[in-house]
N, C-alpha and C positions, 0 to 999 in steps of 0.2 A: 312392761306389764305381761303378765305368763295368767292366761288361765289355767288351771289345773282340774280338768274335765276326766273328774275321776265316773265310769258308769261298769255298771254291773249286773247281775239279778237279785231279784227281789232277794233279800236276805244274805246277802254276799259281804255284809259288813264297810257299805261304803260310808254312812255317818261318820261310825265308831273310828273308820282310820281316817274318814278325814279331820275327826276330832283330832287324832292324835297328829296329822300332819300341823294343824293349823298352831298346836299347840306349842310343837317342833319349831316351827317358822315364822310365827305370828303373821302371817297369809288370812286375811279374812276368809269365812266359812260361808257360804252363800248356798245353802242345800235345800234338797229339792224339796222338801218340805214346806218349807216356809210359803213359798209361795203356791204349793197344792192345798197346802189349808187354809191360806186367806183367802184365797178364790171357792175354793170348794167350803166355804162358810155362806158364803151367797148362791154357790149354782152348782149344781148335781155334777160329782166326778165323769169326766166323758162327753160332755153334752158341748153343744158349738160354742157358745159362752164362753165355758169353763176352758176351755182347750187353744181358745184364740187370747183371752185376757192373758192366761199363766204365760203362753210364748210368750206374748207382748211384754208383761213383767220382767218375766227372764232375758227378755232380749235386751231391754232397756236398760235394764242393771250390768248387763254385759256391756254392750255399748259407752256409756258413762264411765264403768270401772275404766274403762281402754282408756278410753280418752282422758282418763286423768291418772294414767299413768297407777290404779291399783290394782295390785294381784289378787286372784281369788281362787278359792276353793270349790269349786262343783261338784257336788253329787247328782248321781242321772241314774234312772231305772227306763233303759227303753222299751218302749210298749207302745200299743198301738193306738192312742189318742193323742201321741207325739206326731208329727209330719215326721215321712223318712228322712225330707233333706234339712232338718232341724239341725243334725250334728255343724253340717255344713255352714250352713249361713251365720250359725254361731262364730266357727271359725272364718270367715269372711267380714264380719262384722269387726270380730278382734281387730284382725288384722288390717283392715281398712284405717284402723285408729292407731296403730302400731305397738299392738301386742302379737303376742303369740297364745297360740290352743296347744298342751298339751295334753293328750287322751291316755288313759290308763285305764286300762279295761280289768278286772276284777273275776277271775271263774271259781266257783266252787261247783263240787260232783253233787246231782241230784239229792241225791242220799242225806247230804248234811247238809242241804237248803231247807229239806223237810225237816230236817229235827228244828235246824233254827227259826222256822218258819211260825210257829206256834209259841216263845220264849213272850215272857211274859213284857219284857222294855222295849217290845218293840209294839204294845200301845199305846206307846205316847205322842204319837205323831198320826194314829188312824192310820199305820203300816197293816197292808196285807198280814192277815193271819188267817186266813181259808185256807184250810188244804186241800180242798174238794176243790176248790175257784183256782185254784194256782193251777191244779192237773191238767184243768179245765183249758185254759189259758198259757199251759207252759210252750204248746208249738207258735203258738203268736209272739210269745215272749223270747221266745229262740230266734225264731225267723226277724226278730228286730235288733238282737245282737247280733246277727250275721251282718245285718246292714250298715252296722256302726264304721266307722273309721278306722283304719290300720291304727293300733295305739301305738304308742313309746314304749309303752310298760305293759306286760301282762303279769299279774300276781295270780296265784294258786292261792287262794285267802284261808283253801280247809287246810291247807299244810301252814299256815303265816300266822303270827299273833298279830292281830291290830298294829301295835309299837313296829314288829319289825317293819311290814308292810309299807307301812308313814316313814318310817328309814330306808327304803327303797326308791320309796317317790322323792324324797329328799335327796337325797343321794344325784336322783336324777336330774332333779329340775337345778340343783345348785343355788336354792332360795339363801336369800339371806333376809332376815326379819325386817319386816316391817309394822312400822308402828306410828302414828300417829303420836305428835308430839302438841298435846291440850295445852301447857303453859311452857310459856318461852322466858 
């Protein structure tokens, strides 16, 4: 079992390439969405709640995939309503089950976060679009990608298409598709 703990900054294109990895590999998509807006549907983004259930979520689906042997896709925006040693325990949990964490960390230059920052597809999941809140926000948001993990992979995402990107991490991880077989 390989996580594939893709993280990045806000607007750095981690969906869009894990889209295209997942589509590459047939590797389940497990993004960080999903579980910020089913929680943050009941209880305000940030608040003790919201920030202890999402782990829990996230930890548990981690946990499970291991243990039965499924790969997944992660996407991760660190920020400061995550625990710093969140990366960790992730990767401890895998591993106690006998998978592996692979981290790929994701950079684009200030410059073309803000253009991308404002595109219109990226309201479809209640993603940051303040430019004013991100400025606000971007040393907290730096100072928690410094805390992350040594990755495997660093991609330059403003020089990468999506596709190549998703052929780099492939490249890397050496997936080979899986897929769930519904009739036998």
């Amino acid at each position: 079992m390989q996580l594939i703990f893709i993280y990045g900054q806000v607007a750095s294109g981690k969906l869009t390439i894990a889209r295209h990895l997942a589509s590459r590999t047939g590797i389940a998509l497990f993004h960080n969405h999903l579980v910020v807006d089913a929680v943050g549907a009941v209880f305000p983004f940030g608040t003790e709640a919201f920030s202890r259930l999402r782990e829990q979520f996230w930890m548990a689906v981690f946990e499970e995939a291991a243990k039965q042997k499924r790969s997944l896709i992660f996407t991760f925006a660190p920020e400061p309503t995550v625990a710093e040693d969140f990366p960790v325990r992730v990767q401890e949990i895998v591993e106690r089950n006998g998978g592996e964490v692979i981290f790929v960390a994701l950079h684009l230059e200030q410059a073309e976060q803000e253009r991308r920052l404002v595109d219109e597809d990226r309201a479809a999941f209640g993603k940051m679009r303040d430019l004013s809140l991100l400025r606000a926000l971007r040393s907290q948001f730096d100072a928690c990608m410094v805390s992350m993990p040594q990755p495997a992979l660093t991609l330059d995402v403003g020089n990468l298409k999506p596709s190549e990107s998703a052929e780099a991490i492939s490249s890397l991880i050496s997936a080979k598709p899986e897929r769930e077989t519904l009739f036998q």
